[in-house]
C-alpha positions, 0 to 999 in steps of 0.5 A: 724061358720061365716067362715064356711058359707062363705066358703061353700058359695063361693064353692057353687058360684065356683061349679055354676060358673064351673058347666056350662062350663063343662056341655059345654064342655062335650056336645062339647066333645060327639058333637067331638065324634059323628063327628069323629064316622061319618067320620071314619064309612062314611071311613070304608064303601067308603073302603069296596066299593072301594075294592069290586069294584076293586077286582070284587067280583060280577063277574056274568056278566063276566062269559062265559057259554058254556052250547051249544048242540056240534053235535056228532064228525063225525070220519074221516081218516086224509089222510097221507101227501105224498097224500096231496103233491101230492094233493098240486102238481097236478096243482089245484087252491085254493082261499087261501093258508096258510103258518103255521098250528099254531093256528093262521094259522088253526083259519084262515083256518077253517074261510076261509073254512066256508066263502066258500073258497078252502084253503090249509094250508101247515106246515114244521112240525106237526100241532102246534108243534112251539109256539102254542104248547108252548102256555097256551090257555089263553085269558087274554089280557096281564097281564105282558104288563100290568106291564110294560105298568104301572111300565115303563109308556110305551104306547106301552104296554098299546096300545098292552094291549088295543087292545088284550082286544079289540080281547078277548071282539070281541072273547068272544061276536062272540065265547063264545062256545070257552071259559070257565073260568079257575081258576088259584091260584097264589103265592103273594109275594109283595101284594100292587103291586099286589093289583094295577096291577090286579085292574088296569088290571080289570078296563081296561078289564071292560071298553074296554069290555064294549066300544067294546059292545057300538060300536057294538051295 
């Protein structure tokens, strides 16, 4: 019997013994997991927040509205071209002479013409029957220019990219009548790439967008 107590006592002195520094470390373990829990949800939600920036989901501020009243298209014969050679020949004096009916070439006529100037515009061919009519009419500042400027570390490219955003931020702020979102889906075939150049690609539109409009205004 003596034995027996003294046995149980010493179990009862080892459970006292042992009984407080697991009570600790149970309470460094729940601390441990409370930290870690913090840390990967602090992670989850900068992740989601990362993307959602780059990926541009809140787009409302970028879309262009075309919603304007267009003034009824008055219907007028186009005179056939040996008149215009002749009208070309006959000696008259114009302010500006235009050499390519391209888009590039009629843009500039039309502008030209507002501004109050006689201008003749003369084509070997149709209206925009070279490279424009080859063109997809997108303004998207260089999407490939993009890659090569960030794959091939070229500045070249990265200044041609910077200054056609700066012309489509001019064109969009001076002409948003002319413009209108076009979706377009396209196959993705090597996703992290992608995922880079498009985000890339959307910084750099946003921030020289928002430049130009600093400096203009």
């Amino acid at each position: 019997l003596v034995s027996e107590k003294v046995h149980k006592l010493q179990q009862l002195a080892f459970f006292k013994l042992v009984f407080p520094s697991y009570k600790e470390s149970s309470e460094n373990m729940t601390s441990r997991f409370y930290k870690f829990g913090v840390t990967a949800l602090s992670a989850c939600i900068g992740s989601i927040a990362a993307t959602w920036v780059c990926t541009d989901r809140n787009t409302s501020a970028y879309v262009v509205h075309n919603e304007i009243v267009r003034p009824p298209k008055r219907k007028r014969t186009l005179p056939p071209r040996p008149d215009q050679m002749k009208s070309l020949q006959s000696g008259e004096e114009y302010d500006v002479l235009i050499i390519g009916g391209g888009a590039t070439g009629a843009g500039c006529a039309l502008d030209a013409v507002t501004r109050g100037l006689k201008t003749a515009l003369v084509e070997a061919d149709d209206f925009a029957s070279g490279t424009s009519s080859r063109s997809t009419k997108l303004i998207h500042g260089g999407v490939r220019y993009l890659q090569k400027a960030i794959l091939g570390l070229d500045f070249e490219q990265y200044r041609m990219v910077k200054e056609a955003l700066q012309e489509r931020a001019s064109m969009l702020e001076s002409a948003p009548h002319l413009a209108h979102p076009l979706p377009i889906m396209l196959p993705v075939y090597h996703l992290p790439a992608h995922n880079f150049s498009t985000s890339a690609f959307k910084l750099t539109f946003k921030g020289w967008s928002v430049h130009n409009k600093n400096r203009r205004g």
